[in-house]
C-alpha positions, 0 to 999 in steps of 0.5 A, a space after each residue: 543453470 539451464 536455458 529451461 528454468 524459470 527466469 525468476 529461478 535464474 536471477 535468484 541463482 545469479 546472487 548465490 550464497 556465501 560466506 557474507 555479514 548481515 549487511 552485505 546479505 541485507 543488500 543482496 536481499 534488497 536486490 533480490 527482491 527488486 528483481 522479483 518485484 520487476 519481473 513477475 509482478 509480485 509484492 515488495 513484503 512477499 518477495 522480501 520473506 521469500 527471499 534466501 537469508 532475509 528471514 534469519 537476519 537481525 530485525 535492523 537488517 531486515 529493516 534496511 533491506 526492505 527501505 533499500 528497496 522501497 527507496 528504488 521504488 519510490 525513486 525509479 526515475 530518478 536512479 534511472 537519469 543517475 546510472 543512465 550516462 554512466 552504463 551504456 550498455 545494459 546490464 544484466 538483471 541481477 547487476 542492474 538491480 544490485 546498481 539501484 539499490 547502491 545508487 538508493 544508498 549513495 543518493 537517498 539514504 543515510 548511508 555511508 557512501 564508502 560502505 555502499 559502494 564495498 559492500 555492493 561490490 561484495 554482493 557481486 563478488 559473492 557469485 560468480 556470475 556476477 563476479 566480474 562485474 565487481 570492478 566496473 560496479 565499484 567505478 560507476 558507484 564511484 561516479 555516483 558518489 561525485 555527481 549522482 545527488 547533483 542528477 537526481 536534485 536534476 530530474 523532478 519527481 514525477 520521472 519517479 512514477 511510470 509513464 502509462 499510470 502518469 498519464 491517467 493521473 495526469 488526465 484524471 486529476 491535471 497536471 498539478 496535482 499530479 506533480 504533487 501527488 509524485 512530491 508525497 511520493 518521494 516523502 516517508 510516510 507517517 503512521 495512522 492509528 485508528 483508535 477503539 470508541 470501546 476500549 477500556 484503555 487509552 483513548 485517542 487524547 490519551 494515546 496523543 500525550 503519551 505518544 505525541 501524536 495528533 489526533 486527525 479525523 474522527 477516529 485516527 491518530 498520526 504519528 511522525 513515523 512507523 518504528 516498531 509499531 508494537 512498542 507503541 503504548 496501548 498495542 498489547 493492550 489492543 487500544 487501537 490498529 494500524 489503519 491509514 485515516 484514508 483507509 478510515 472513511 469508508 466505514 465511517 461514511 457507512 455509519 454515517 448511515 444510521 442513527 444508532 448502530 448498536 446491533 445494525 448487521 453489517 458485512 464486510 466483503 473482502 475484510 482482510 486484514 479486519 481495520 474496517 472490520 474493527 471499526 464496525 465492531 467497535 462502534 458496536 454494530 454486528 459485523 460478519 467479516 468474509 475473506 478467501 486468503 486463509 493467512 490473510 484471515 489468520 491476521 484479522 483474527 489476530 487483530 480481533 484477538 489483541 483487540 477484544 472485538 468481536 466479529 463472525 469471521 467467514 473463509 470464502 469467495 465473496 462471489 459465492 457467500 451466501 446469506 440473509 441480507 445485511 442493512 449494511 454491506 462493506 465491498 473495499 473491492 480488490 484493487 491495484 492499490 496505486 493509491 497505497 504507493 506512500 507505504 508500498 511504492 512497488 505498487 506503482 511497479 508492479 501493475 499494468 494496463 492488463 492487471 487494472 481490465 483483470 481488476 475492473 471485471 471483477 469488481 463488475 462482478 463483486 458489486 451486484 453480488 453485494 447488492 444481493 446481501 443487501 437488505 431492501 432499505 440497506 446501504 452499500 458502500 463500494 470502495 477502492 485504494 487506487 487511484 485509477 480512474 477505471 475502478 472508480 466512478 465508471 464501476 458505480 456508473 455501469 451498476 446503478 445502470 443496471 440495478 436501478 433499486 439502487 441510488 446514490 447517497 450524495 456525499 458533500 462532506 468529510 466531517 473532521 477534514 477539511 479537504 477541496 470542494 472537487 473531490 466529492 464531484 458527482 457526490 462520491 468521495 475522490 482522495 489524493 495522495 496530495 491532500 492533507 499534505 502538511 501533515 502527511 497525506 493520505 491514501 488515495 480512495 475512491 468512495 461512494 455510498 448507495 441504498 437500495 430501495 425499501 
């Protein structure tokens, strides 16, 4: 390697390969990716299939690579306090990530501690960059099998979650709250359904019995856990979507909106990959469904395949969509989703103070473009999967101030959730993690709803 390539470039070089079995390359993969995620920034799956050996592995492999990884997302602080007094000095990027991710097996998962410290040595010894790490990994690792459980039991949750989103958390919603969202942090995460009011074939009670599900909300089901979600009864035949029950409200706060739906034209901006969309089509109104990423539209259509649902599906910026005003029109803005973290901890590791000022200039940008698709009468509902303050209320705040044939929808209540009082404050819907939380939680959202004047 040259001191010019990329550092990306060079971290992936430093685990190069060799003849290795399917676990040692599910645990370099997990490495791999943990490095690419911390360092540029990019998205756990996207770093993952990107990653040499991933996609060729046996889907059980992939599966434990991908959860290694989650684990060191969703427990950073805390793999942190259980290597820091047993690495003085710093290692480099590749060793360091490899020692997370056997500490992610040793401490958290249900791995033998045996084949977590030899194979992680069998990483490192299959580069030879990292060849001489070998003997000083397999010691630490060894220490962590003695008194790493006891560190980590040590350090609470909150440790987990990085210091500057922790402290808008913390000021936003108070410290209490904060410490419970970071305990759901810490939690595997259940699976929401949403499920077809137009299907022909299993309905929400009948998927519940042949699931064990419980029904939650008004349309969703929650499963104990995620599994392959396409052996699940009613998949093949479309009956329902992956969807979380938070991800759910804001199109059903829309169509709280009307008193009949049938054939009420409705856009979703930013759509992919189509839940919301579904939920539109399936209630029967007339949905256009505009996204710029072709692969992330290729997904929606798939979706509207498997579940017979129609919709107008659009490739384009929705800053430059043009059309005949809509009664209703959907904007979930793009976002940094910190309020995904139970399913993509790396959300929370690959965002920064930058990426939120980036994300809060376009969603000034994105709301007045929808308010102009929005017929006289219509409603607007403006929503984001973050729990940043910035890319709440203040959005809503600034474009009510400037477009004032717009007015806020009050919202007072989620009927089917019994959720606190303070978080419908200033009459938008405020979703925490934390809420919900015996049964699971839910995504963190922020939702309002407008009109405009007729």
């Amino acid at each position: 390697m040259t001191n010019t390539e990329h550092p990306s470039r060079q971290s992936r070089q430093a685990l190069v390969d060799k003849n290795l079995s399917d676990s040692v390359k599910a645990r370099r993969c997990a490495a791999l990716a943990v490095m690419d995620v911390t360092a540029n920034g990019r998205a756990l799956e996207l770093a993952l299939a990107e990653t040499p050996d991933y996609n060729s592995l046996e889907a059980r492999d992939r599966a434990f690579a991908r959860a290694i990884a989650a684990t060191v997302f969703r427990r950073s602080g805390q793999i942190k306090a259980v290597l820091k007094p047993l690495v003085r000095k710093a290692p480099t990027a590749p060793v360091k990530a490899v020692l997370q991710t056997a500490v992610a097996q040793i401490v958290f998962m249900d791995v033998s501690p045996h084949a977590a410290v030899s194979e992680t040595v069998d990483v490192l010894k299959s580069s030879k960059s990292t060849l001489g790490f070998a003997n000083f990994a397999n010691a630490v690792l060894r220490r962590v099998v003695e008194q790493g459980k006891h560190t980590a039991a040590a350090t609470p949750p909150k440790a987990n979650i990085p210091g500057w989103i922790r402290g808008e958390w913390e000021r936003a919603y108070g410290k209490i709250p904060m410490t419970k969202i970071a305990v759901q942090l810490i939690k595997d995460p259940v699976l929401d359904v949403s499920v077809s009011h137009t299907h022909a074939g299993l309905g929400r009670q009948d998927m519940a019995e042949a699931t064990g599900g419980t029904p939650i909300g008004r349309q969703t089901l929650r499963l104990g856990s995620i599994g392959d979600v396409t052996a699940l009864p009613g998949f093949e035949e479309g009956s329902w979507w992956a969807q979380d029950l938070a991800a759910a409200l804001p199109a059903q706060i829309l169509m709280d909106q009307f008193e009949a739906l049938d054939g009420v034209r409705v856009l979703d901006m930013c759509a992919a990959p189509g839940g919301k969309t579904m939920q539109l089509a399936s209630a029967g109104m007339e949905v256009t469904a505009v996204d710029k990423s072709s692969g992330r539209l290729k997904r929606l259509k798939e979706n509207l395949a498997r579940t017979k649902l129609p919709a107008t599906v659009v490739q384009s910026d929705a800053l430059e969509y043009d059309a005949e005003p809509f009664q209703a029109v959907l904007l979930d803005a793009p976002c940094t989703a910190t309020g995904t973290f139970r399913r993509h901890p790396d959300v929370l590791h690959n965002r920064n103070p930058k990426s939120v000022a980036d994300l809060v200039r376009l969603q000034d940008k994105l709301l007045p473009k929808a308010a102009t698709l929005t017929a006289p009468g219509g409603v607007l509902i403006y929503a984001v999967c973050s729990l940043q303050p910035d890319e709440g209320m203040p959005r809503v705040t600034k474009f009510l101030e400037a477009t004032p044939d717009f007015s806020l929808i009050p919202i007072t209540s989620l009927p089917g959730l019994d959720l606190p009082e303070d978080r419908f404050d200033g009459g938008v819907v405020r979703t925490l993690p934390c809420d919900l939380a015996k049964s699971g939680g839910l995504d963190g959202f922020f939702i309002a709803a407008l009109r405009r004047a007729a």
